[in-house]
C-alpha positions in Angstrom: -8.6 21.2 31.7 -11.9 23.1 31.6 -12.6 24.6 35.0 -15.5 26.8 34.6 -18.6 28.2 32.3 -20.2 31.4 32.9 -23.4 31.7 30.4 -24.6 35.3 29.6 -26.8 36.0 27.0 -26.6 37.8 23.3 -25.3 37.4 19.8 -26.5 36.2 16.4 -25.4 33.4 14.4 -27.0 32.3 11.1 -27.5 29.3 9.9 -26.8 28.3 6.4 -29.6 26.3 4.1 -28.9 27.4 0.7 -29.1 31.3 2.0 -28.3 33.0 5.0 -31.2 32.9 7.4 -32.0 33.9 11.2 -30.5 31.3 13.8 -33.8 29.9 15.6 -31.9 29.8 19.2 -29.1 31.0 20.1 -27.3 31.8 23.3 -24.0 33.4 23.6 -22.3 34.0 27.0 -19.1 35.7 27.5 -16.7 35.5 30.4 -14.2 38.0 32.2 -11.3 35.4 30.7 -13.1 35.9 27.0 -14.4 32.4 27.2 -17.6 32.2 25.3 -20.7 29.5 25.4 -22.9 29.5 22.4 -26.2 27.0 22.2 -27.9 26.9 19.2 -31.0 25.1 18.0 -29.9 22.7 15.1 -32.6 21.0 12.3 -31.4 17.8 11.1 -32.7 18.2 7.6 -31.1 21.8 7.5 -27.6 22.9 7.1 -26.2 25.0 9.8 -23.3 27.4 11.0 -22.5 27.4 14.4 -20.4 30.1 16.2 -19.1 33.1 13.7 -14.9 32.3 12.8 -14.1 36.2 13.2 -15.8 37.2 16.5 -15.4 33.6 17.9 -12.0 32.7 16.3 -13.7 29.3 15.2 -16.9 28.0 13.6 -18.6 24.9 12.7 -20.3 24.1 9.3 -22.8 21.2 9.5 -24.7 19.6 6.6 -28.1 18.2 6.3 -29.2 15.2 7.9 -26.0 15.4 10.1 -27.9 14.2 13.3 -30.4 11.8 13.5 -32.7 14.4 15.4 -32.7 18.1 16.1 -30.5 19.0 18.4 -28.8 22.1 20.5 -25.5 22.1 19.6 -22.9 24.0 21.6 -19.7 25.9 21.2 -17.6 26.9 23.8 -14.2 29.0 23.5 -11.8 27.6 26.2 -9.5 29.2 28.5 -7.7 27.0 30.1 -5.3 24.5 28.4 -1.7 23.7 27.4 0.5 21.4 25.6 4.4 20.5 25.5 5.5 21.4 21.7 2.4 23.0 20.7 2.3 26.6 20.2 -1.7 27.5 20.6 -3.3 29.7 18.1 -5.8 31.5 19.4 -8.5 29.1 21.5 -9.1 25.8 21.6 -13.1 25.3 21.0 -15.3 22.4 22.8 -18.1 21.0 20.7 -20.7 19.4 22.2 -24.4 18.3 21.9 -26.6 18.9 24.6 -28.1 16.5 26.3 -25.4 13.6 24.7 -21.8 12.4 26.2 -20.6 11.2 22.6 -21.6 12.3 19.2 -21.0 10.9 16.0 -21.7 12.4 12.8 -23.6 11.1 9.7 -22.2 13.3 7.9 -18.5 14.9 7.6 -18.3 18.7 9.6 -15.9 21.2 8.7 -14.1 23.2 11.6 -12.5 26.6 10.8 -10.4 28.8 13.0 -8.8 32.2 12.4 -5.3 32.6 13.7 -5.3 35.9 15.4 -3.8 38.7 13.5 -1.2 39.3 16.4 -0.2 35.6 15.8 0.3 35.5 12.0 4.2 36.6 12.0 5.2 33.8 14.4 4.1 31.0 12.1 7.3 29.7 10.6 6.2 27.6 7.9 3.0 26.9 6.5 3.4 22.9 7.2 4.3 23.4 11.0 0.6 24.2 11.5 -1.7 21.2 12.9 -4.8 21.0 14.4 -5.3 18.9 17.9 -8.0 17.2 19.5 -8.4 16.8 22.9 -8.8 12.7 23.9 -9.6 13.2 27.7 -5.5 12.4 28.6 -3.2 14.5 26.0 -3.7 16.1 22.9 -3.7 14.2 19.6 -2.4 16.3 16.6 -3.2 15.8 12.9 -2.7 17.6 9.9 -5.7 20.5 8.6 -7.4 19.9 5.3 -6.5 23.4 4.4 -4.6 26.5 5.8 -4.1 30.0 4.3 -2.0 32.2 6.1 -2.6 34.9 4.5 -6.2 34.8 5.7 -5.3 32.9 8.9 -8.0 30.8 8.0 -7.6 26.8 9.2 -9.9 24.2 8.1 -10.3 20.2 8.7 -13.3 17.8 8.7 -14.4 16.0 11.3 -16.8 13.4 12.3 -17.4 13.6 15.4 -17.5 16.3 18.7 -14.9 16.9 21.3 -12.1 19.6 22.3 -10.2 21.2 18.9 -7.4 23.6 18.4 -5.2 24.2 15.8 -1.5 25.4 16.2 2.5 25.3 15.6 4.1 21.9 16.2 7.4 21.3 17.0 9.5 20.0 14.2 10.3 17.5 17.0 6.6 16.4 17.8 6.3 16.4 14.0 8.5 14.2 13.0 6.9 11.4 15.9 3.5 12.5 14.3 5.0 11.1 10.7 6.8 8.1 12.7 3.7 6.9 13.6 1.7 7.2 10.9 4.7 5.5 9.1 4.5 2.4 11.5 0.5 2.0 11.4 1.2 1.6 7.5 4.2 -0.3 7.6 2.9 -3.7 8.0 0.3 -3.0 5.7 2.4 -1.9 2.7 4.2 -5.4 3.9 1.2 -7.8 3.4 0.5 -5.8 0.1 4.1 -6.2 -1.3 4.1 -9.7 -1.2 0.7 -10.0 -2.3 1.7 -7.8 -5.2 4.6 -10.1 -5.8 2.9 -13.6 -5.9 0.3 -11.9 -8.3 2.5 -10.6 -10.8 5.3 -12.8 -10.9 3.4 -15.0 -13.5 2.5 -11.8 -15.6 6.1 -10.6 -15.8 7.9 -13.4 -16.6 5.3 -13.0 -20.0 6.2 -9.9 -20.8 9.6 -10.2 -20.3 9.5 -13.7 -22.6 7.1 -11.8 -25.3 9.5 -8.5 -25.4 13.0 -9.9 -25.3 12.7 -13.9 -25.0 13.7 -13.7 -21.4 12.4 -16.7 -18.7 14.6 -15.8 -15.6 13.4 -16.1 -12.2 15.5 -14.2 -10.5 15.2 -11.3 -12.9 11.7 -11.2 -12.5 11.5 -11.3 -8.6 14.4 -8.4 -8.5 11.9 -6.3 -10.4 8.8 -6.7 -8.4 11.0 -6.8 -5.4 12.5 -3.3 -6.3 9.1 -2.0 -8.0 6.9 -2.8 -4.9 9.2 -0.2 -2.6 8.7 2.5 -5.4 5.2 3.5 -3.8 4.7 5.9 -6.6 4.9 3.4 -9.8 3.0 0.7 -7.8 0.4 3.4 -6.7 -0.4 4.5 -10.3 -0.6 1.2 -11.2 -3.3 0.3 -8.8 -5.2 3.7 -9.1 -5.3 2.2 -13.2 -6.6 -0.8 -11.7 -9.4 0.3 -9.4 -10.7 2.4 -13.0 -10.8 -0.3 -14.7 -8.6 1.0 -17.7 -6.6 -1.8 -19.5 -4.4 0.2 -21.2 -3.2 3.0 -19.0 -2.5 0.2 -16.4 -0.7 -1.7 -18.9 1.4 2.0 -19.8 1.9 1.8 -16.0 3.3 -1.3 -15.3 5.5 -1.1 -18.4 7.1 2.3 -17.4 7.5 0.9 -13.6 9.5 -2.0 -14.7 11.2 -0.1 -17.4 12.7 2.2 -14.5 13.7 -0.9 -12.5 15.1 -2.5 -15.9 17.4 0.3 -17.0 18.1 0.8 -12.9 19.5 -2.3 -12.7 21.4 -2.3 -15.8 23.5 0.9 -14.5 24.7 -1.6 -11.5 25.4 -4.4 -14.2 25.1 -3.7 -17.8 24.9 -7.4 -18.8 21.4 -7.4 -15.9 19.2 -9.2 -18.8 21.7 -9.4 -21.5 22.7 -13.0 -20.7 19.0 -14.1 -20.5 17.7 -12.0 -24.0 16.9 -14.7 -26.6 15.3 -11.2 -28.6 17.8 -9.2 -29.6 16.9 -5.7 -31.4 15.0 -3.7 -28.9 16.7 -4.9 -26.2 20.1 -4.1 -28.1 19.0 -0.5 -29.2 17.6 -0.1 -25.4 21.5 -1.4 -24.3 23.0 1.4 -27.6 20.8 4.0 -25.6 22.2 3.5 -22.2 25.5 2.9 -23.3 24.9 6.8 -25.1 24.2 7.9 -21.8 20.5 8.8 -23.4 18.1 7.7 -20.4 14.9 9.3 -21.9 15.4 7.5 -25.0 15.8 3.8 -23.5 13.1 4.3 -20.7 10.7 5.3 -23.8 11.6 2.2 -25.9 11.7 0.1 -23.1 8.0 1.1 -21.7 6.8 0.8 -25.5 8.3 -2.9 -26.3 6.7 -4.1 -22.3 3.5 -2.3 -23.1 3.5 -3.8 -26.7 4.3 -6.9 -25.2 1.4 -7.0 -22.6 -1.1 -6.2 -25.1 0.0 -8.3 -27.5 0.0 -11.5 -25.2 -3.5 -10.4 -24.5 -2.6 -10.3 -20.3 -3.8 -6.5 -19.6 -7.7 -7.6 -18.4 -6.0 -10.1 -16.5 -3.4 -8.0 -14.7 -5.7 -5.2 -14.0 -8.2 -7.8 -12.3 -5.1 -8.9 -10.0 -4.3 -5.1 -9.1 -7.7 -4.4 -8.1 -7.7 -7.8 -5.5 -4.9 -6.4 -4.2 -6.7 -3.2 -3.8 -9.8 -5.3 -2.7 -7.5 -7.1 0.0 -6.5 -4.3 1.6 -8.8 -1.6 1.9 -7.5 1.1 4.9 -5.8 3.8 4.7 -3.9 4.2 8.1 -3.1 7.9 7.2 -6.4 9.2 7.6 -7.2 9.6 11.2 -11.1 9.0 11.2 -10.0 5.0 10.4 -6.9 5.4 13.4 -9.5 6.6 15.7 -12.4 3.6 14.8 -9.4 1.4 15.3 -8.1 2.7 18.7 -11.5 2.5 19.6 -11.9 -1.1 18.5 -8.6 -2.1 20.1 -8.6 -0.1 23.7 -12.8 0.1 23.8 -13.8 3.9 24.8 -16.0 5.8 27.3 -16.3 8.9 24.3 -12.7 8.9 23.5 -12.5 10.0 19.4 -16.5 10.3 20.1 -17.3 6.7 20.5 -18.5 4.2 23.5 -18.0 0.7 23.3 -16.2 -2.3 24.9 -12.9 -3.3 22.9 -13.5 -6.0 20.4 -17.0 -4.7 19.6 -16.8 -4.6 16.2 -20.8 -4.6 15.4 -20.9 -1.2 18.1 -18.6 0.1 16.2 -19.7 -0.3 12.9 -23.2 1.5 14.0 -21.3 4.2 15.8 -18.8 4.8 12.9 -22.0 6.5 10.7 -20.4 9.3 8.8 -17.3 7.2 8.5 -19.0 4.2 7.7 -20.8 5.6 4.6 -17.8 7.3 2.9 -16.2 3.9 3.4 -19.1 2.2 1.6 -19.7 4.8 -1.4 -15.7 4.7 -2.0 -16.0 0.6 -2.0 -19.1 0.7 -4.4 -18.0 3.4 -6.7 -14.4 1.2 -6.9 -16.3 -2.0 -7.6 -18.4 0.0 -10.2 -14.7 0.9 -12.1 -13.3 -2.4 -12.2 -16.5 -3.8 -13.8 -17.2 -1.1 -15.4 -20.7 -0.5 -15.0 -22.8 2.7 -13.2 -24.0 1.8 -9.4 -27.4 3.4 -10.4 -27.5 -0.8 -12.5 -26.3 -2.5 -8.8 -29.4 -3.8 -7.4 -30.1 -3.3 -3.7 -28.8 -6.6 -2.8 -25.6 -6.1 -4.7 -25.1 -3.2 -2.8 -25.6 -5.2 0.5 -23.3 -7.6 -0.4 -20.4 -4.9 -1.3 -20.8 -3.0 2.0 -20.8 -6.5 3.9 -17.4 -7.3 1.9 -16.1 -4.1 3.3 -17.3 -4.7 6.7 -15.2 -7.9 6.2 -12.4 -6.6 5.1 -12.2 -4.0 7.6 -12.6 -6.0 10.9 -10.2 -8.3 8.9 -7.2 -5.7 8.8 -8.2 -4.1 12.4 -7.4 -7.4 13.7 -5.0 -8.2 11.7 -3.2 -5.1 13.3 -3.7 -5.8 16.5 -1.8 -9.3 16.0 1.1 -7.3 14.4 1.0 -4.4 17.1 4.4 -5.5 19.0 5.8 -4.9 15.3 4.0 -1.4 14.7 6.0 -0.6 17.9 8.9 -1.3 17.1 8.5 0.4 13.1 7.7 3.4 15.2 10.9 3.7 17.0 12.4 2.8 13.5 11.1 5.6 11.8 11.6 7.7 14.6 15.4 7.2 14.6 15.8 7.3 10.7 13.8 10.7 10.6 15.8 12.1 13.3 19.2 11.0 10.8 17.7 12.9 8.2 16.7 16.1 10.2 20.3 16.1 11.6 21.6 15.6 8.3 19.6 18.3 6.4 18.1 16.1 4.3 14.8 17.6 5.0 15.3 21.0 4.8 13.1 22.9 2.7 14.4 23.5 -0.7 17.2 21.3 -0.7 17.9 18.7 -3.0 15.7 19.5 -6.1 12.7 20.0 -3.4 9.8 21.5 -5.4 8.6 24.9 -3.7 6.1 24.4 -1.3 6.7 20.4 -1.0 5.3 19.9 2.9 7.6 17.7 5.0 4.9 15.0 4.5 5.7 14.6 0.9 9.7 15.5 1.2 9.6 12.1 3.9 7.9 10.3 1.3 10.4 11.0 -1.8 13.1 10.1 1.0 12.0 7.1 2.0 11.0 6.4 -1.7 15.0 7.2 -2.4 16.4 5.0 0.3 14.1 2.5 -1.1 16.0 2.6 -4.4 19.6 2.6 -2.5 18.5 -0.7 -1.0 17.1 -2.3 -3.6 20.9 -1.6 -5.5 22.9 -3.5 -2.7 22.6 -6.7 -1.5 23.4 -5.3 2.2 20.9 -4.9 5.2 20.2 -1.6 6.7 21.9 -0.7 10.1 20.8 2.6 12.3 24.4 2.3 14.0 27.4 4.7 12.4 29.5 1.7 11.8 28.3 -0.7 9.7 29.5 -4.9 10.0 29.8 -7.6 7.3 26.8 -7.6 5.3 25.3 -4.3 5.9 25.2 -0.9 5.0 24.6 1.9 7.2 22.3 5.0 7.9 25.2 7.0 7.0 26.3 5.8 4.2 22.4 5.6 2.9 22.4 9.4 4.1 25.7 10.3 1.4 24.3 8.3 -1.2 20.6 10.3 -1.0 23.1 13.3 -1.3 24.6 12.3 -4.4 21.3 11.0 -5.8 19.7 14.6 -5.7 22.8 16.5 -6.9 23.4 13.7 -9.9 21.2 15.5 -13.2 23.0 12.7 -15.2 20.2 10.8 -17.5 20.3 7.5 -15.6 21.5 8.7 -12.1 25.3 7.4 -13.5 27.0 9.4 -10.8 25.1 7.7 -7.9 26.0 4.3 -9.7 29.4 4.7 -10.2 29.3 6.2 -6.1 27.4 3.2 -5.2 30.4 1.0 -6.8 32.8 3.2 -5.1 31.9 2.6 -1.7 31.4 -0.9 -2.1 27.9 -1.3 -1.8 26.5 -2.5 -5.2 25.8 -6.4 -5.7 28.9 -8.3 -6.6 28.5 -11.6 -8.7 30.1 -14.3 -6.6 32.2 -17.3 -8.4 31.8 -21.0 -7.7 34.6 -23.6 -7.9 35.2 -26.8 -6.1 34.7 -30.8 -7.0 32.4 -32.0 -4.8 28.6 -33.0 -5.6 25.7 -31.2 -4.7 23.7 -32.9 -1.7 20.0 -32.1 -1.0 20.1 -30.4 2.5 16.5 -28.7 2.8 13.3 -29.1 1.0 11.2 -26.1 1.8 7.2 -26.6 1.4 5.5 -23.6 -0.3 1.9 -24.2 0.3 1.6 -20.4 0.7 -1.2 -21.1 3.3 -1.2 -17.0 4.3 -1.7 -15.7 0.7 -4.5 -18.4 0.0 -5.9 -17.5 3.3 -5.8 -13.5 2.0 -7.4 -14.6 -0.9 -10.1 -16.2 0.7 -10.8 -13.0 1.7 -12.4 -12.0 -1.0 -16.5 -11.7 -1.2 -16.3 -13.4 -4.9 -14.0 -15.9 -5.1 -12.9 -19.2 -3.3 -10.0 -20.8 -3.6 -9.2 -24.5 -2.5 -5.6 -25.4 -2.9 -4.2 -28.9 -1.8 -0.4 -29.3 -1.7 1.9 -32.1 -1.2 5.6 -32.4 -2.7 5.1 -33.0 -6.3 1.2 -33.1 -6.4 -0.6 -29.8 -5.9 -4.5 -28.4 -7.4 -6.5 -25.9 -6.8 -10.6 -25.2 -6.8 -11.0 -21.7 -7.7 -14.9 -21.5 -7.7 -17.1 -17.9 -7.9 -19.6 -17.3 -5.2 -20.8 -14.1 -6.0 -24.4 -13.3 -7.3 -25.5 -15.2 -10.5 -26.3 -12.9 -13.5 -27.8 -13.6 -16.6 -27.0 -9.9 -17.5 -23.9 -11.0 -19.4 -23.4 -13.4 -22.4 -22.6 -16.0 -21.0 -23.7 -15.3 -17.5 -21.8 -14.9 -14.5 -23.2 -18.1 -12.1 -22.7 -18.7 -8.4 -20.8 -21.9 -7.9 -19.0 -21.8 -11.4 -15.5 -23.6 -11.0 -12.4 -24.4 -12.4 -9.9 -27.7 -11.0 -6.6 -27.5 -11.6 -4.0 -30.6 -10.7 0.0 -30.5 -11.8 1.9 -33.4 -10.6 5.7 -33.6 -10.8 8.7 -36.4 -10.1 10.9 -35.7 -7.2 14.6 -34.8 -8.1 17.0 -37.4 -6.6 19.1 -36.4 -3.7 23.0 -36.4 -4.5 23.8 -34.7 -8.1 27.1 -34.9 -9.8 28.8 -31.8 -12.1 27.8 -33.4 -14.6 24.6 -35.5 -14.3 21.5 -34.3 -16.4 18.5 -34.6 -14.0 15.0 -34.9 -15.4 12.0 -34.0 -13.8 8.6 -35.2 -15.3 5.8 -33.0 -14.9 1.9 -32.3 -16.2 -1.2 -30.2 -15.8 -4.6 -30.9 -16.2 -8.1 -29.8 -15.5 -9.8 -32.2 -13.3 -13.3 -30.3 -12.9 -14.8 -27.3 -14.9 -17.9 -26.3 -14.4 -17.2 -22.2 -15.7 -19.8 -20.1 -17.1 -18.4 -16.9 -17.4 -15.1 -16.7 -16.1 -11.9 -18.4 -17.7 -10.1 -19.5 -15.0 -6.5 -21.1 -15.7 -3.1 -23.2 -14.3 0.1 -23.4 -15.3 3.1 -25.1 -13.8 7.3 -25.2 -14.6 10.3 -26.2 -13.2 13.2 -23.7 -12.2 17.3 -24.1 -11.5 17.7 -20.7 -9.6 17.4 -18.3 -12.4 16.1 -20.4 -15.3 13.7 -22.2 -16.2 13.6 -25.5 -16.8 13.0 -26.7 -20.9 11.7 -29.9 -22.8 13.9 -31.3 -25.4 11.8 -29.2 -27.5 11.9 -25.4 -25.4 8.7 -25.8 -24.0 9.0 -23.9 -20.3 5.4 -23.6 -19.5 2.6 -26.4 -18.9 -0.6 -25.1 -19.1 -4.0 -25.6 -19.3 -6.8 -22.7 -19.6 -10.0 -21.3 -22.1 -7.3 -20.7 -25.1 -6.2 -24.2 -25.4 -9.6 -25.5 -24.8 -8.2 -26.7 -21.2 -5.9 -29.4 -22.8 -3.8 -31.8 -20.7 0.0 -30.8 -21.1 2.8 -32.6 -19.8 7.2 -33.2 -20.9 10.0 -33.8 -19.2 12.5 -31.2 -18.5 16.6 -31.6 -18.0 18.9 -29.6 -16.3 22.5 -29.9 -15.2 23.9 -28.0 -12.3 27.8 -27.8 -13.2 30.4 -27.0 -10.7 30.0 -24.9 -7.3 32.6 -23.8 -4.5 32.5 -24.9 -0.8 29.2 -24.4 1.1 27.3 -22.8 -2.7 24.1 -23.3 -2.9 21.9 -24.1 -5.9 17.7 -24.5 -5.8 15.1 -26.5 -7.7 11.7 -25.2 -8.0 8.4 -27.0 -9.1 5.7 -25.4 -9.1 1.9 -24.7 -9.7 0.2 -21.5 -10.4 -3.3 -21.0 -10.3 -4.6 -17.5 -9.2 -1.9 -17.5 -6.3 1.3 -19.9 -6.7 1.7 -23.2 -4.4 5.9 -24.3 -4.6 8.3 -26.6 -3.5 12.0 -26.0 -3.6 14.6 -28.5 -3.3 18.1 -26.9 -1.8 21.3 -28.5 -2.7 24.8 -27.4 -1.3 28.1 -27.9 -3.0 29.8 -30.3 -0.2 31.9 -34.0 0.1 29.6 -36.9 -1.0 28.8 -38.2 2.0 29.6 -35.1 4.5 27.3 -33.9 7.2 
């Protein structure tokens, strides 16, 4: 790639500490191809500017205390490169320390080029433009922090020194640039979904008791299931949660499941009306929708589940379970600094993306990350400072210590965590590759179609795609398939692709053209009908011990949790390990606990039509030895959809600071009715105690006695 340096002497640069002042060294040597070699001497406790962005057609900006030493740091303007689907602007630049084969930064450097004026009219759209670096092999493209055309001016950070260009990439290479990053978060977004799920499930079904009497189970989980692929809602819900604010997280959440609410009730207008036991909001929410008059239902809706969360005094609590999911997961696979520690991490590197370590070297790579390393920890602190609400300048220097070796954690936790899922990053990419190609070919991401805001980058117009499809999906009960034709059961690309058409040309309130489309092309959930006069036989019982999501709990640098699980008997030992501080009234003490046990009888095995089955169940607290915290249990029964009641209409056992940590137990009935050949009904016990531990009893509508 390079071939040759020719040094010759001349040039000024100057160096940037508060005001312009005379560079101490510098060299600049100029060849007969252009190429130019600049050496200049560096202070570490100065900022610097090194090569000048008009003469040189790129500079370098570094900060104080970048290096650990003074240094001579080089520029050199290359003239000899190439790339398949990238259309060079200007020269790529090689940035080097003397004297070093890999350089990381302490702190971040900002890279600027200048497109050449004779250049300028072939860029095609402001979002086509990339900058590259160089990994030894190929060229790796990622997108600038900033680019103004009119100036030609393109600018990105970086944190460490190697080859750089910046240029026009191929819609083509483009769109495998956005596969990828698409796959590396994939199985992320996955882990936090369900995470988000078995958090909230308790909290919901709440809210929707408190606002409109409902206690469904399958209402609940559509919701969350729906809500967690709207990346937007969920996202401003956990932004709330990681500031600490109660009450615009609670705002959040209740306008995120009002949208999935009144969504749902387009497909089936009856979605919560059997369940509502509360009647007038939900009714003048139902008059709304019924008057076509979205705006007007989605603001009562939001201000009867916001009410509602307040009221039930569940906000604190809520907010605390968004910012563990936050806490659980804590990379962000977009931003290429983390890729690059990772690649490093997975592969090991001989000054690949600047670093030099064997694979699997976690502690060299957490000294060699630097830069990285300490935006990672002030983010983490200043997060952990918003949920608790208090300034970092009160964090003592061991509480600072212990947050950046949570992080550490965490992040060697979801690197390897990766590598164990890499076989399924794979195959997401060549998913995403496949679907992005559909929507090129389609002209779903043309610029300025479909309601496209001006100046929306292809980046965000993928995003509100996907977030679309999302929606389509969550409206059908049909699996996605990237083939033309489509079988039993699923729903294809292109039917997904006419769908997103008629979702951006509906400006209905309420979307009620794409509903009534959906409907039309047989793709929204249909309610199936049971008959038959057999009895339902237990044929599965399936164990939900939930090991994974206690294990990703465990995660967590303040909490343990302790669960034991057998059918019908199941407690947890949620205990706080974090620093002791007498700070608070009461005070927050390592080792504070809270033991929770619910025990419940088995249902029998064979159930007639009409047979009323009673399970016994109870909660208790077995151990409390809280200071602070006001850990809690509770525990129910479910048939499908409903839950299970006492003669009386209690639901809910529970035991927790309100009630003084009471025993609780009943007995609640059910009767399962009638079914058709091979239906399927499930009963649910269960215990729920900062993450949920289940068993579930499966009965199929068959011939006493069959197989």
């Amino acid at each position: 790639m390079k071939q040759f340096k020719i040094l010759l002497l001349g040039g000024i640069l100057l160096l940037l500490s508060g005001c312009a002042k005379p560079a101490k060294s510098i060299n600049e040597v100029t060849s007969a191809e252009t190429s130019k070699f600049i050496e200049q001497d560096v202070n570490s406790g100065e900022k610097a500017t090194v090569g000048d962005v008009v003469a040189d057609g790129a500079s370098i900006i570094l900060l104080e205390n970048t290096f650990d030493e003074d240094v001579v740091m080089t520029l050199e303007v290359l003239s000899d490169y190439q790339a398949e689907g990238f259309q060079f602007f200007g020269q790529p630049v090689s940035l080097t320390v003397k004297g070093k084969e890999t350089v990381m930064l302490n702190q971040p450097a900002a890279v600027i080029f200048k497109i050449p004026e004779d250049q300028l009219s072939s860029i095609e759209k402001e979002e086509n433009i990339f900058a590259a670096y160089y990994n030894g092999e190929s060229w790796e493209y990622f997108r600038p922090d900033s680019v103004n055309i009119d100036s030609g001016i393109v600018e990105f950070t970086t944190y460490h020194f190697s080859d750089y260009a910046v240029g026009q990439l191929s819609r083509e290479e483009q769109l495998r640039f956005y596969a990828q990053q698409m796959a590396a978060n994939t199985w992320a977004q996955q882990e936090q979904e369900k995470n988000f799920i078995a958090k909230f499930e308790g909290y919901l079904n709440d809210t929707l008791t408190e606002a409109y009497g409902i206690e469904n189970k399958e209402t609940t989980r559509k919701i969350l299931q729906t809500m967690v692929k709207e990346i937007p809602y969920m996202g401003g819900m956990l932004v709330s949660a990681a500031n600490g604010d109660e009450l615009e997280f609670a705002e959040n959440f209740a306008s995120a499941t009002g949208k999935v609410i009144l969504d749902q009730m387009e497909l089936d207008g009856d979605f919560m009306g059997d369940s509502v036991t509360i009647s007038s909001t939900y009714g003048k929410i139902a008059g709304d929708m019924s008057e076509n008059d979205y705006e007007e239902a989605l603001k009562n809706i939001t201000k009867g589940l916001a009410t509602a969360i307040i009221s039930k005094n569940i906000a604190g609590k809520m907010l605390v379970a968004g910012a563990e999911i936050i806490d659980v997961a804590i990379t962000d696979w977009k931003d290429k600094s983390i890729e690059d520690a990772y690649q490093a991490y997975k592969n090991g590197s001989s000054g690949e993306h600047g670093y030099d370590l064997d694979a699997g070297d976690f502690e060299q790579l957490r000294l060699q990350m630097k830069g990285i390393n300490h935006k990672i920890y002030y983010d983490g602190i200043e997060a952990y400072c918003k949920r608790n609400k208090i300034s970092a300048a009160d964090l003592t220097k061991e509480q600072e210590e212990s947050i950046r070796k949570s992080i550490d954690t965490k992040l060697k936790q979801e690197f390897d965590n990766r590598i164990a899922k890499e076989g399924d990053v794979d195959k997401q990419k060549s998913y995403h590759e496949k679907v992005l190609k559909m929507f090129d070919e389609r002209g779903l991401l043309k610029e300025g179609s479909f309601g496209y805001a001006v100046g929306m980058t292809l980046e965000d117009r993928i995003e509100k795609l996907y977030l679309v499809m999302g929606k389509i999906l969550s409206h059908t009960d049909k699996k996605l398939t990237l083939s033309a034709t489509a079988g039993e059961g699923e729903i294809s690309i292109e039917d997904v692709c006419k769908l997103m058409g008629v979702w951006y040309s509906d400006r209905t309130n309420g979307k009620t053209k794409y509903f009534e489309a959906l409907k039309e092309m047989g793709h929204a959930r249909e309610e199936k009908k049971t008959t038959g006069d057999y009895a339902w036989v237990l044929v599965e019982v399936i164990d939900g011990s939930n090991d994974r999501e206690w294990d990703l709990q465990n995660q967590s640098e303040t909490y343990t949790y302790s669960p034991s699980y057998s059918r019908g008997a199941y407690s947890v030992t949620t205990t706080y390990i974090g620093e002791s501080d007498d700070y608070y009234d009461p005070p927050y003490v390592n080792g504070e606990s809270l033991t929770v046990q619910a025990n419940w009888s088995i249902p029998p095995e064979v159930i007639q039509k009409d047979d009323v089955i009673s399970l016994n169940g109870s909660i208790a607290t077995t151990a409390n030895t809280q200071s602070a915290y006001k850990f809690s249990g509770s525990t129910g029964a479910w048939l499908d959809n409903t839950r299970l009641a006492t003669e009386d209409g209690k639901t809910t056992f529970e035991t927790n600071f309100d009630n003084n940590y009471e025993s609780q137990s009943g007995t609640v009935t059910a009767t399962f009715g009638e079914g058709s050949e091979g239906s399927k009904k499930v009963i649910e016990i269960n215990l729920y105690s900062s993450n949920k531990m289940f068993t579930q009893f499966v009965y199929e509508w068959k011939a006493v006695g069959s197989d």
